[in-house]
N, C-alpha and C positions, 0 to 999 in steps of 0.2 A: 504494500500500500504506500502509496506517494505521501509526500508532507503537505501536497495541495488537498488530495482527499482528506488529510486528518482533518484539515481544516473546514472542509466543507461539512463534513458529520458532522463536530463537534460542535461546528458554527448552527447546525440545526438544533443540536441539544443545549445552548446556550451558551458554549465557550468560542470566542470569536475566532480563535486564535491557540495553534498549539506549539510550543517549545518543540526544537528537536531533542530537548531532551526525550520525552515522553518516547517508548517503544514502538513499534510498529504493531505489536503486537498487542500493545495496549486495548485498543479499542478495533473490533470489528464489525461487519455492517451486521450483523448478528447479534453480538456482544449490545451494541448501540440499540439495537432496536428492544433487545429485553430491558437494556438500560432503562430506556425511553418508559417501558410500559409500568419495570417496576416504581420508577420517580410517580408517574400517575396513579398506580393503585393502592400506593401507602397512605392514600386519603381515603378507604373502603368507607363505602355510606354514606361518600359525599353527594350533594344534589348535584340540580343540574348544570349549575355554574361552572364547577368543575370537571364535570362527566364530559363536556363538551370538548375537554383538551386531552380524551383519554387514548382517542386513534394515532395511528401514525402521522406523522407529517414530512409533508410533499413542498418541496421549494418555490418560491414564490418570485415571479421578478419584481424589478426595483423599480421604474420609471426616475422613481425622485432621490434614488440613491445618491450619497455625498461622492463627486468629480475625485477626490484625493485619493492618491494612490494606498492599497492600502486602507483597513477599518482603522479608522478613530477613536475606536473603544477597544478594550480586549479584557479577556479572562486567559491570563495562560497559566498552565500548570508549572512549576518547579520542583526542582529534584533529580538527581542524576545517578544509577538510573531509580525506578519503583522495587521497594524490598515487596517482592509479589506475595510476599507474608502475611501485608498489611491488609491484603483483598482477602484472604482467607475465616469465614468466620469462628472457625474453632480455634483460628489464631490465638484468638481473647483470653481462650482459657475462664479461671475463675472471675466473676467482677465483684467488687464491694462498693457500697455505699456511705457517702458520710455528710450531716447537713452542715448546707453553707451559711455563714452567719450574715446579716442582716435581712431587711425586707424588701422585694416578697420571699416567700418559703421556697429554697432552692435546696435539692440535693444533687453531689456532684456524683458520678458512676466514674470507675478505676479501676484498670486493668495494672498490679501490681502500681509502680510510680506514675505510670501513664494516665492522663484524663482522655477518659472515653468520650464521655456527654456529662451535659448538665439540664436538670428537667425544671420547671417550676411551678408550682404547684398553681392550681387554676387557668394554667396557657398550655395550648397546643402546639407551642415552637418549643424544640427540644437543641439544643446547642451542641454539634457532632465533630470531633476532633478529625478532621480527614485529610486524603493528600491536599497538601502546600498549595495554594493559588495566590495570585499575582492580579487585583484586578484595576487598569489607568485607562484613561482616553485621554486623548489631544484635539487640536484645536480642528473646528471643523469647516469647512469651506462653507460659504456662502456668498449671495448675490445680493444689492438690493437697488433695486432698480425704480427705489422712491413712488411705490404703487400706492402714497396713500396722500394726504390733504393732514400738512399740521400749519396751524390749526384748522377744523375744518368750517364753515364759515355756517355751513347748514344743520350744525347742534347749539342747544342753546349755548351759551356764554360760558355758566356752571361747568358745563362737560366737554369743553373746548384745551385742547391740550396747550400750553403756554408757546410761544416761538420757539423754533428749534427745528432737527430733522427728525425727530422721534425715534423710534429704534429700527436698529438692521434685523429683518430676517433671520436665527438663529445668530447673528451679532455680536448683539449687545445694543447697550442705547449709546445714541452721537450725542458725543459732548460738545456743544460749544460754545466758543468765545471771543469776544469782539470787544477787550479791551474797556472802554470807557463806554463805548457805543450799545452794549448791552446786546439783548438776545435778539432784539426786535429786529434786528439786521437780517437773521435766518429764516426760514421757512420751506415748508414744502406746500403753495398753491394751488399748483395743478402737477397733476397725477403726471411722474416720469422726471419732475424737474424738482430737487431741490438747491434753495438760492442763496447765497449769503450776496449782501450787498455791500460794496466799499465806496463809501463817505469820505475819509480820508487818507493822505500819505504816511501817518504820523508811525499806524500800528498795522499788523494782519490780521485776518479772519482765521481761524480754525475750525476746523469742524471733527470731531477725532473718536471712534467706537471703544467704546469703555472696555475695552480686552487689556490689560496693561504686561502680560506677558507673552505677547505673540513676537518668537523670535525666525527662524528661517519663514520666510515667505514669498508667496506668487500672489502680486497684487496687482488689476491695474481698473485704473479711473477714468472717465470723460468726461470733459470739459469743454464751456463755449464762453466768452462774453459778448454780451451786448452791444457791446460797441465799440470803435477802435480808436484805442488809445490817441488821446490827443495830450502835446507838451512832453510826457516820456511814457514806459510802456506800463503795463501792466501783467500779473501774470499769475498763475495757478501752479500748485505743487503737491504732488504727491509724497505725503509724510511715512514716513515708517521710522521704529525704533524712537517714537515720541513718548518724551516722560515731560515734556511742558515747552511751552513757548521759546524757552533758552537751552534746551537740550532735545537735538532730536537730529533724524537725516531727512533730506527733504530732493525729490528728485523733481526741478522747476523749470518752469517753460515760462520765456518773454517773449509774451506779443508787443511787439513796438512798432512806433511812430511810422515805420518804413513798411508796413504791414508783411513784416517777415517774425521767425518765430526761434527762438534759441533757447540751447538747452542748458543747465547747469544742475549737477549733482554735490550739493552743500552739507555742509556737518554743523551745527550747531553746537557747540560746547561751551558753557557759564557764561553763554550770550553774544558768543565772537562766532562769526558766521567765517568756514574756513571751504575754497571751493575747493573741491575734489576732483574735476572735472566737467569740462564744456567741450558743447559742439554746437557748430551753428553759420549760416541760416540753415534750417530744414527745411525752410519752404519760404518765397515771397508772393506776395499777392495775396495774403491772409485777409479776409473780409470778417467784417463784425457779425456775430453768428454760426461761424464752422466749429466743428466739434472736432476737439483733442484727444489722444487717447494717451495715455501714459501707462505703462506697464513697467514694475520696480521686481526682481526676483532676486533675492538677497539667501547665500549659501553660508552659512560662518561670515567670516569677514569679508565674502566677494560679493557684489554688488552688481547684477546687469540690467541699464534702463536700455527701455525701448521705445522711441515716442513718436507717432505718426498722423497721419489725417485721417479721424477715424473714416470716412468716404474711402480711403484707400486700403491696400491690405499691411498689415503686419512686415516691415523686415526681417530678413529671414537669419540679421545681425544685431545684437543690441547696437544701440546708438553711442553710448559708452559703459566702460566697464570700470569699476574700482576696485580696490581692496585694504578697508577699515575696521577696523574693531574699535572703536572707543569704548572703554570700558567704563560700563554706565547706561552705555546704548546698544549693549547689543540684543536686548527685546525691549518691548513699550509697545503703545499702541499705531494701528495704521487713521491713517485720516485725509483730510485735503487743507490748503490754505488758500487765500485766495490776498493778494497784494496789491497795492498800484504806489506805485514808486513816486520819490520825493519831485513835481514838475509837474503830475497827471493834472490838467486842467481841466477835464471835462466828465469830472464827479459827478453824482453816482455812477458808478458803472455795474452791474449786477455780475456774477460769475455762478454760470447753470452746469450743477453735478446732476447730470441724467444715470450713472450709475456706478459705480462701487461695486470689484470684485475681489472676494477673496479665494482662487483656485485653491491655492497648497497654501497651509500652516503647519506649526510646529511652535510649540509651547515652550520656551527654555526650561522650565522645569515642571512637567505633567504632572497631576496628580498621579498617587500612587500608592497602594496598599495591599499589603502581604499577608497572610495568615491561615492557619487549618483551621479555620469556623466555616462550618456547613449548617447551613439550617433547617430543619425538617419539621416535619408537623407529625401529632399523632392523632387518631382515629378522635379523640376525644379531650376534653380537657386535661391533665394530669391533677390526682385527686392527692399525691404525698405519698402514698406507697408504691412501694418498689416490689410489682408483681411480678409474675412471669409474664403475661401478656406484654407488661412495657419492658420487661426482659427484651424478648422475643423482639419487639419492633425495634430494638436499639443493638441488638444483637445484627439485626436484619441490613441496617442502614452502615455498621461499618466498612470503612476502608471502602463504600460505593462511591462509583459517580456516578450516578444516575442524576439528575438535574436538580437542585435546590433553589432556596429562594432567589441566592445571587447569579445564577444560572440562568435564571427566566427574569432577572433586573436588569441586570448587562443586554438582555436580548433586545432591548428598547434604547438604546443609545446611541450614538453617530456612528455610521456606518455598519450597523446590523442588518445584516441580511433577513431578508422577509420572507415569512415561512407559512402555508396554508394548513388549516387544520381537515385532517379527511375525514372527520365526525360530522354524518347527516346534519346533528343540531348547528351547525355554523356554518353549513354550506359550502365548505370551501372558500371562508374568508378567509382572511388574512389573521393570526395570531399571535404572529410574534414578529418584531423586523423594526428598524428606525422609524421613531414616531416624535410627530411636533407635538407642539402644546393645542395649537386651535384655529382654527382660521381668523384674520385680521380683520377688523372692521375698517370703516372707513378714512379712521386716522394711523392703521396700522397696530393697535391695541387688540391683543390677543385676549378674547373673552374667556370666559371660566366655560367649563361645560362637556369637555369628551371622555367621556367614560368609556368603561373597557368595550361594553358592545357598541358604544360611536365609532372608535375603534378602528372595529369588523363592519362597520356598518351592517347592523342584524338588531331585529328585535330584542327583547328578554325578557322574559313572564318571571318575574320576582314574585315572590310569596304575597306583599301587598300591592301590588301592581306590575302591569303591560305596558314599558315603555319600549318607544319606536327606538330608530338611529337619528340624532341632530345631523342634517342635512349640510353637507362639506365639513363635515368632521374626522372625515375617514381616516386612518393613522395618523388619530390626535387623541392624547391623551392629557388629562390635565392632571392636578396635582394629588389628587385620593382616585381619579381613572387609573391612573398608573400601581400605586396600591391596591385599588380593588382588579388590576387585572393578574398582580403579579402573587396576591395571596388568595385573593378568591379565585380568577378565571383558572390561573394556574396549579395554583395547590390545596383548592379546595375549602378553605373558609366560605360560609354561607353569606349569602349578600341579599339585601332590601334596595329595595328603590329610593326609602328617605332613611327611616331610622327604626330602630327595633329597640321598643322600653325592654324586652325581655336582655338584651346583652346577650343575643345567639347569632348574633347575623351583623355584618359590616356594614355601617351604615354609607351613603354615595358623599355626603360632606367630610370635608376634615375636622369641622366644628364640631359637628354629631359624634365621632368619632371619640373624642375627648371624653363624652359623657355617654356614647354608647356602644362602642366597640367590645368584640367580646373579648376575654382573656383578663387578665391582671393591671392594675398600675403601678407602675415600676418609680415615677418621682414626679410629682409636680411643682411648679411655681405656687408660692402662696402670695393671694391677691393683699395686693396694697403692701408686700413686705420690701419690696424690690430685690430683695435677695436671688441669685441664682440658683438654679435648677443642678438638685442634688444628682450628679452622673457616677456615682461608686456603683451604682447595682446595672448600671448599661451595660448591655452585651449585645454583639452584631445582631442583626436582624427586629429589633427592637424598632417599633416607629417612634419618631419624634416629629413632635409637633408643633406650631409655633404662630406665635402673635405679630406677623412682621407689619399689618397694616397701624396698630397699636404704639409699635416700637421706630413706626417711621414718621411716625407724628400725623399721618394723614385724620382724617374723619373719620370715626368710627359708628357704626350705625348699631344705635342702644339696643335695638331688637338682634342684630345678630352675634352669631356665638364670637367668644373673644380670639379663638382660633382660626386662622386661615390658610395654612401651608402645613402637610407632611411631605417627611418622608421616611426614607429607610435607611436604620443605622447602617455603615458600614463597616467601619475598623478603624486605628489609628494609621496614619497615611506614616511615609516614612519620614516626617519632620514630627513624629506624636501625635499632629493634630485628630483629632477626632472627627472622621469625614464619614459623610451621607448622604445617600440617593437622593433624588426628586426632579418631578418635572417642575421645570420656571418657567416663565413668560419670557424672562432675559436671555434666555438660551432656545427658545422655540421648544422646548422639549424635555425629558430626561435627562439628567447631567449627574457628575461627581464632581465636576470641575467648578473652576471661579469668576465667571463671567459675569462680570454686573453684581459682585459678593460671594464670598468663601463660600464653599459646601463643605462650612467645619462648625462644629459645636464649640468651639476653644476661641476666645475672643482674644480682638474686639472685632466685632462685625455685625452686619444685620441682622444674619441668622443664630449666634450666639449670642447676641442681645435680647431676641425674640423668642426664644425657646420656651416653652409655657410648660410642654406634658413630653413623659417621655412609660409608653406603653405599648407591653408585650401581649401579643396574643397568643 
């Protein structure tokens, strides 16, 4: 078996990505398929929620798959090679148990000094020491081609987003800044065009996506002005490696007075603008209105710009080449600026970005986190004794892969391949594979709303109600969608349409969740103490939950719950921090990463600011 096949199974069963370490022998399409079945049936007497993911599954194509080469995400295994002892279940030999101190009621199981599992009493996730995994993603390509109206002139006032370009598609949100001149300079109008406008010679326009560690990248922008330069020129540039106004690279084009168009590749450092390289003219005869393109593709310290009349095609050479490392700058974020040099007499001039790409990224330091936690569920709650039954199923689950929770979490993240489910009840949708947060309304603001069957676009007869699919929601999952797909559709937790008083079934809110979700509470915030959320009894797979609309100062509406964002514990990354799933708005989707704010529980940040509840099912 090839390393591309391992990849392609594994990638079905939830690991994006296999080490060559792993055997060849490891896994077979046999092996995989009993894998597959056993991960599903360890939920015996699940409804229909979960029944629905109990067939085999059949590959799905991508249409909207992410351009970069290479998943974005990964789950790989480590270890070199597998002691094949550890798959064996008589392996284990005797086990003992001993309880663990604090709350909730946990006892830990142990094979001699080894920890087996750990169970707790009143949840259904049992905590499974298994082989080594590896799980990070990097940055992920996207486009955004300004498809939306900020602000939009046709909502009321109230619900009209402030000046700016609002946020990039899977992104992050544009920052920016205009100096003395304020925000009111920027906008996106009309649909395709956003503008920053220059008033004066004095300062530049910025406009820059909150990603502050994107460091190797393929970028490129188009640009036009309004009109041509009169008294000296003016000009637009493509930013990268920006950490502010006075430190950053910038690859710039001047339209001038002569209506021809020159290139300059600059370094910004503690405010001293240093060129690196020009070429020029590219072209005369430039008229007010043609659109520029600029493309920046930055290796380590090599730098290749390409800049041409977007009308024309691509050279088939960069235009120039560098090679810089200023240390300080060798990641920040990408952006645009827009200038008009000290002489421009015939201010205003507007500068129109029709669109912003980001093909290939690369994160100077990706998230990342290691550990033998698997997470598994049992048929029932655990009631504190240590029978043969939960013998048996703990017995059952060692040394598998068969698919866990973070095996079907990873399955939703950039660059997961999309996977149909072959069980009648779902038709051959789609169940697993990269998924956004929602579709964008009309100022580009990603609504709340896709749940696991928006999803699949597929009905679902919940116990208190028949809801449809939200219409263009299809591989959108929002922030308890993602949740209820990855512990309900997947692994078999019971789910309601709102909320269940009984604490048997997942409710569709993350606010309900708080107060109705089944299984235990592991710590929460006590109201009005300000104190931080007790994390000693956190263990992977654990949700947390959180107050970010509270802790960002927005409005809070008295009728609803104080919670508005889960997600799913993950592990300490390898700088400690304590990192966790979830889909955001900022990211379009399911993330582990820090785009628009950490996905760490360890402050200072939004999300460790806002932490409210942290509970185990």
């Amino acid at each position: 078996m090839t390393d591309t096949s391992r990849r392609s199974l594994l990638g079905a069963l939830g690991a994006l990505t296999v080490s060559a370490a792993v055997s060849p022998t490891a896994v077979s399409p046999a092996a995989a398929a009993a894998a597959a079945s056993a991960g599903r049936g360890a939920a015996a007497g699940q409804d229909a929620s979960s029944a629905a993911a109990a067939a085999p599954l059949a590959p799905a194509s991508s249409p909207g798959a992410s351009s970069v080469t290479g998943p974005r995400s990964s789950m790989t295994f480590t270890g070199t090679p597998y002691d094949t002892a550890a798959f064996a279940r008589s392996s284990l030999g005797e086990l003992s148990t001993a309880v663990l101190p604090g709350t909730p009621a946990r006892i830990e199981v142990r094979h001699g000094q080894q920890r087996v599992a750990v169970l707790t009493k009143g949840a259904r996730t049992v905590l499974m020491s298994g082989p080594e995994r590896t799980f990070t993603e990097n940055k992920q390509s996207f486009t955004d081609a300004f498809d939306r109206l900020v602000p939009d002139p046709e909502l009321p006032p109230a619900e009209q987003l402030k000046p700016g370009w609002g946020s990039a598609p899977a992104g992050g949100t544009w920052s920016v800044y205009a100096g003395s001149a304020g925000d009111a300079d920027f906008g996106v109008h009309r649909k395709g065009a956003a503008t920053m406008v220059l008033k004066d010679t004095e300062s530049g326009r910025y406009a820059t996506v909150t990603d502050d560690a994107i460091s190797d990248v393929d970028v490129t922008c188009e640009g036009s002005f309004d009109k041509a330069p009169v008294g000296n020129a003016c000009s637009f540039a493509l930013l990268f490696g920006y950490r502010g106004a006075s430190a950053h690279y910038r690859a710039r084009l001047s339209f001038t007075t002569r209506g021809e168009v020159d290139l300059r590749v600059e370094k910004v450092a503690d405010a001293r603008t240093v060129v690196l390289a020009e070429a020029g003219p590219l072209a005369t005869g430039v008229r007010a209105g043609d659109v520029w393109k600029i493309r920046v593709r930055r290796t380590g310290a090599k730098v290749r710009v390409t800049a041409w009349p977007a009308a024309g095609v691509e050279p088939s050479e960069p235009t120039a080449e560098v090679a810089d490392g200023q240390e300080g700058l060798r990641s920040g974020r990408v952006g645009v600026r827009g200038f008009a040099s000290p002489g421009c007499t015939n201010l205003p001039v507007t500068l129109t970005v029709s669109r912003l790409e980001v093909a290939e990224a690369t994160w100077a330091t990706p998230p990342l986190v290691t550990h033998r936690d698997w997470v598994r569920l049992l048929d029932a709650p655990f009631e504190g004794e240590w029978t043969p039954a939960v013998e048996a199923a703990v017995r059952g689950w060692a040394g598998s892969m068969a698919p866990d929770v973070f095996s079907y979490a990873m399955m939703f993240l950039p660059g997961a391949p999309h996977v149909r489910g072959a069980d009648p009840r779902v038709k051959g949708a789609e169940v697993l594979g990269e998924a956004g947060y929602g579709e964008p309304d009309s100022q580009g603001l990603l609504p709340v709303g896709a749940d696991f069957h928006d999803y699949m676009q597929q009905p679902w007869a919940f116990p208190d109600m028949t809801r449809g699919p939200e219409k263009d929601q299809g591989r959108h999952l929002d922030c308890s969608g993602y949740v209820r797909m990855v512990y309900g559709f997947h692994m078999g937790v019971a789910m309601v349409a709102v909320k269940d008083p009984a604490k048997k079934a997942l409710p569709r809110k993350s606010g309900a969740m708080v107060d109705f979700a089944p299984g235990v509470r592991v710590a929460q915030r006590t109201a009005g103490s300000g104190s931080a959320v007790d994390l000693g009894q956190l263990q992977p797979g654990d949700l947390v939950l959180f107050d970010v609309n509270d802790s960002a100062g927005d409005p809070v509406d008295p009728d609803a719950y104080d919670v508005d964002h889960v997600g799913i514990y993950l592990g300490p990354d390898r700088a400690g921090k304590r990192r966790f799933l979830s889909s955001r708005k900022s990211v379009d989707g399911p993330t582990m990463a820090d785009v628009s704010g950490a996905s760490t529980l360890d402050g200072p940040g939004i999300y460790a600011d806002a932490l409210h509840t942290v509970h185990r099912l």
